[in-house]
C-alpha positions in Angstrom: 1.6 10.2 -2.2 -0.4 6.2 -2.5 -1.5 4.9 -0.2 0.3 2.3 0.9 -1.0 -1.2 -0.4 -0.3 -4.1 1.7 -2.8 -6.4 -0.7 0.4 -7.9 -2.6 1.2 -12.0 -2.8 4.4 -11.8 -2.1 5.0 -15.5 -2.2 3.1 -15.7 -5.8 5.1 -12.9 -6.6 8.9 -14.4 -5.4 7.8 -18.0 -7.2 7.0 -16.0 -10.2 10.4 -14.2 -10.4 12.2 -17.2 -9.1 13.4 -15.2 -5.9 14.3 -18.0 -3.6 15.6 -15.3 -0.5 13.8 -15.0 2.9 10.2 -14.8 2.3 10.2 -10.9 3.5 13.7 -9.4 2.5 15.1 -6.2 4.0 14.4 -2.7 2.2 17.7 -2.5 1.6 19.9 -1.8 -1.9 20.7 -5.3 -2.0 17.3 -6.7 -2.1 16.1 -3.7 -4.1 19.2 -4.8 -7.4 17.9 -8.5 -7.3 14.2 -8.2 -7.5 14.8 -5.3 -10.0 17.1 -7.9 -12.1 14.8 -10.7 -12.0 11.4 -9.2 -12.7 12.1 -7.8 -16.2 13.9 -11.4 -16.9 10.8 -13.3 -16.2 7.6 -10.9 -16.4 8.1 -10.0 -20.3 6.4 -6.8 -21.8 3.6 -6.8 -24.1 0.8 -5.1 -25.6 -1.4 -8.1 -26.6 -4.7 -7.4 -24.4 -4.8 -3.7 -26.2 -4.8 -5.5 -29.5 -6.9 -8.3 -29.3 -9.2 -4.9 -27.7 -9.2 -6.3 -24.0 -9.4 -3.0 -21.4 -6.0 -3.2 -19.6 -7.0 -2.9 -16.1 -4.8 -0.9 -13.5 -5.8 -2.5 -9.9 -3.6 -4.5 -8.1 -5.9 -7.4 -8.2 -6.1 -7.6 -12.0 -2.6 -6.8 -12.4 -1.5 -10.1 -10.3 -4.5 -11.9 -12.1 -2.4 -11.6 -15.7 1.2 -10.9 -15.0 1.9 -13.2 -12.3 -1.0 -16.1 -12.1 -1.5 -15.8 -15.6 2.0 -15.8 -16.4 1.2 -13.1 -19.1 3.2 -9.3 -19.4 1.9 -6.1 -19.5 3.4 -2.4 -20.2 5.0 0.7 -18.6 1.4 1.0 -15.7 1.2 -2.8 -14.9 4.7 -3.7 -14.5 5.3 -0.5 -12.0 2.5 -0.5 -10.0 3.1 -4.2 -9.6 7.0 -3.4 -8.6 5.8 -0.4 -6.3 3.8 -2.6 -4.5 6.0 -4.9 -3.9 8.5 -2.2 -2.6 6.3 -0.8 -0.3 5.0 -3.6 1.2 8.8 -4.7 1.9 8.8 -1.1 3.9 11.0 0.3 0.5 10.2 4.3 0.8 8.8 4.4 -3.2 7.8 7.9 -5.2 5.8 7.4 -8.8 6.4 9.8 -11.7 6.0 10.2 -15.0 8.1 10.6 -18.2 7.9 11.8 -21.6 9.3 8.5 -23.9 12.0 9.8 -26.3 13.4 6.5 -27.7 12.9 6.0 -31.3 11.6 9.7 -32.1 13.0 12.1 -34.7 10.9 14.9 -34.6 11.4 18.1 -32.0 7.9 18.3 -30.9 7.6 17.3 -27.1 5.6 14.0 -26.7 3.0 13.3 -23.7 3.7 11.7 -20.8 3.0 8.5 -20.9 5.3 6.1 -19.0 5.8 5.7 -15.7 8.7 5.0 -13.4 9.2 4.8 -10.0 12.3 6.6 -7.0 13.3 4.6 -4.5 14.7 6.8 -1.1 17.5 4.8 0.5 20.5 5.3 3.3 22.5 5.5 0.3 20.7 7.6 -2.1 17.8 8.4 -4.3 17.3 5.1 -7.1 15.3 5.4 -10.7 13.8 2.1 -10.5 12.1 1.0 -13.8 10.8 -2.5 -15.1 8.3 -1.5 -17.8 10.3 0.2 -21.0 10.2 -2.6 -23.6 13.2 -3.5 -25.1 15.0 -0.8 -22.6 14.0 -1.7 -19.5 16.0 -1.3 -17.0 18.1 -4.6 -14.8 19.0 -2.3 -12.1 18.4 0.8 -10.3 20.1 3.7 -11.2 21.2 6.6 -8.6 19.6 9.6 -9.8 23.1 11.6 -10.3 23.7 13.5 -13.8 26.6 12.6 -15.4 27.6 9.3 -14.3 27.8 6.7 -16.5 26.5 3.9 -14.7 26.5 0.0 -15.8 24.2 -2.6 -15.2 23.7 -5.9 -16.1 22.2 -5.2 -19.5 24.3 -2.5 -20.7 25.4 1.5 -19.7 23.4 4.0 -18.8 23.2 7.9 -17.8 20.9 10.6 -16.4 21.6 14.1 -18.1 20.4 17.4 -17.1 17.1 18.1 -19.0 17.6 21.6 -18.3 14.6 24.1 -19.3 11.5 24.5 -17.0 10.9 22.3 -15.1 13.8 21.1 -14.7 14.4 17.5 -14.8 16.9 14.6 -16.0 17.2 12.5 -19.4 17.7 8.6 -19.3 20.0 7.5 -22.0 21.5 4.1 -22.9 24.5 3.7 -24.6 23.6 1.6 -27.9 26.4 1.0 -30.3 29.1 3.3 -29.4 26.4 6.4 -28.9 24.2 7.9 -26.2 20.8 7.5 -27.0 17.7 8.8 -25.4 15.2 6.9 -23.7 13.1 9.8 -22.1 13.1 12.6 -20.3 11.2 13.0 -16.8 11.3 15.7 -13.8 9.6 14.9 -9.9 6.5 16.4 -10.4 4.6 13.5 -8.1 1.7 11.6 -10.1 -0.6 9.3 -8.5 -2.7 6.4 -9.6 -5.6 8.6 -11.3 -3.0 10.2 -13.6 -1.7 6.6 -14.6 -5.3 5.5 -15.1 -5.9 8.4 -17.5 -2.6 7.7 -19.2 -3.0 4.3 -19.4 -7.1 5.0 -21.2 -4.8 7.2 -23.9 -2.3 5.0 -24.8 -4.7 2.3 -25.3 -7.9 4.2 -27.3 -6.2 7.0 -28.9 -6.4 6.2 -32.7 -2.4 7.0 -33.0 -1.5 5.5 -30.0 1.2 2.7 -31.0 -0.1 0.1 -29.0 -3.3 0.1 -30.8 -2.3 -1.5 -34.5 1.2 -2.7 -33.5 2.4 -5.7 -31.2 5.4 -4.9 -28.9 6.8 -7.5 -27.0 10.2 -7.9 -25.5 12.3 -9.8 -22.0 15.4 -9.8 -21.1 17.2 -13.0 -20.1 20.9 -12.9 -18.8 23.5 -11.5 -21.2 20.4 -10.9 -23.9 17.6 -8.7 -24.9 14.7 -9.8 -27.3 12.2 -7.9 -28.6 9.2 -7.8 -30.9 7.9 -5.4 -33.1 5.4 -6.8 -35.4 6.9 -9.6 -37.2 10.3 -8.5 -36.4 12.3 -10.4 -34.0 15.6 -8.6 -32.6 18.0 -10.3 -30.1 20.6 -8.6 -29.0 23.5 -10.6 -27.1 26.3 -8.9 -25.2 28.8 -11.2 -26.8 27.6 -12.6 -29.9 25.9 -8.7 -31.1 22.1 -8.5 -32.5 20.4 -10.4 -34.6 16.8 -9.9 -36.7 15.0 -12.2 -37.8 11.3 -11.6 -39.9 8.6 -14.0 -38.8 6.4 -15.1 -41.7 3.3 -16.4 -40.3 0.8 -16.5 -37.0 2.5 -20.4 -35.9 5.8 -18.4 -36.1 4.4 -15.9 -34.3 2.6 -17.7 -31.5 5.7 -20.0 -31.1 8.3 -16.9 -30.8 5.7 -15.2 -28.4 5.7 -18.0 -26.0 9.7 -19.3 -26.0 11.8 -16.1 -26.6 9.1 -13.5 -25.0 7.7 -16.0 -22.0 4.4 -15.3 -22.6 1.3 -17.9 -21.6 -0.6 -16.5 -24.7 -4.2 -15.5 -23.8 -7.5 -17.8 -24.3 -9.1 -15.4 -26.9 -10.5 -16.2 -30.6 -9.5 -12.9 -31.7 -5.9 -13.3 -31.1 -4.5 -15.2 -34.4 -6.4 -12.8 -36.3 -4.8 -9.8 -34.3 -1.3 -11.4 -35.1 -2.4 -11.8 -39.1 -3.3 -8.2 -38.9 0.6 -7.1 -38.2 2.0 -5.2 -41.0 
């Protein structure tokens, strides 16, 4: 469905997660549950490039370039095509699809698709593998069954029958005692031009969240943060979730770079971006 892409650092890539296994681990489940734990602890998510109005580019050269030398993040299409990569250079067999996001919506109406998540094909089964939903990614691979409520390191999860045409499954995380949606997908294959014309909506489109709002988040072990706007959230398996408003750009810039891991970007229109932020 890609073409496979042998073009990766690895070794950039392993020192940038903090893998410290054999320099080419085995395809197998094993390998598959640590990279997918450390990547989303280390590369964080952010929108910052389509605020400051940078393009965000989608080639695996200019995806290394920021989230791995750079030490920056990215969203849904950087993350994944980075992690596919990865996984098919290690000889993982990896599918790319699409899914319509339903986290955070109220209304009926059904939304675009506009993330992207990867299957993984193993001995043992068929994986949803995903390290690019915000303050929901994913820690580990889930097997794509329905009904099976299936833990991870940062909390439970489930795959539901989406039923209608076509058919396909619903991601949901259990938040607080309830099943919540996260989105809804089916395995009609996408390749890399749908993700670029995705990735051109989500990042122009006047509407588009990403445009006028900052979104940031990382997971670390036993925690979540994220950022929305000024609005801190952390939320620890132990000690619950905590907000916290940030007042000004320094207390920005500051929780951007400890709780979120970012190396902000060289770019004179960044502070003003951040005093933008309603």
């Amino acid at each position: 469905m890609n073409a496979h892409d042998n073009s990766i650092d690895l070794a950039a890539y392993f020192e940038r997660i903090g893998f410290s296994g054999p320099a080419r681990p085995a395809p197998t489940l094993d390998t598959l549950r640590t990279l997918h734990l450390l990547h989303p602890q280390t590369i964080p998510f952010e929108n910052l490039d389509v605020l400051i109005g940078r393009p965000v580019r989608l080639d695996l050269e200019s995806i290394q370039r920021k989230l791995v030398a750079s030490r920056r993040g990215g969203y849904c299409y950087e993350h994944n095509l980075l992690f596919r990569s990865v996984l098919q250079t290690l000889g993982f067999r990896v599918r790319s699809f699409a899914a319509r996001v339903l986290w955070g919506r109220e209304t009926p109406e059904m939304p675009a698709r506009t993330h992207m998540l990867l299957l993984v094909d193993l001995d043992e089964g068929t994986f949803v593998t995903d390290v690019g939903f915000g303050g929901m990614t994913l820690s580990a691979p889930l097997a794509l069954q329905t009904g099976l409520e299936q833990i991870t390191p940062h909390g439970a999860f489930r795959l539901d029958d989406a039923g209608g045409e076509p058919s396909g499954f619903v991601l949901q995380a259990l938040v607080n005692g309830s099943w919540t949606r996260v989105y809804r997908f089916d395995l009609d294959p996408q390749y890399d031009v749908d993700y670029e014309m995705a990735n051109h909506f989500v990042s122009t489109y006047p509407q588009s969240i990403f445009l006028h709002n900052l979104l940031a988040a990382r997971l670390a072990p036993g925690k979540r943060f994220g950022l929305l706007n000024r609005r801190l959230s952390v939320h620890d398996e132990r000690e619950g979730s905590d907000h916290r408003a940030l007042g000004n750009v320094a207390d920005l810039r500051r929780t951007l770079e400890n709780e979120i891991g970012i190396r902000l970007p060289d770019s004179a229109g960044l502070d003003a971006a951040l005093a933008r932020l309603p």
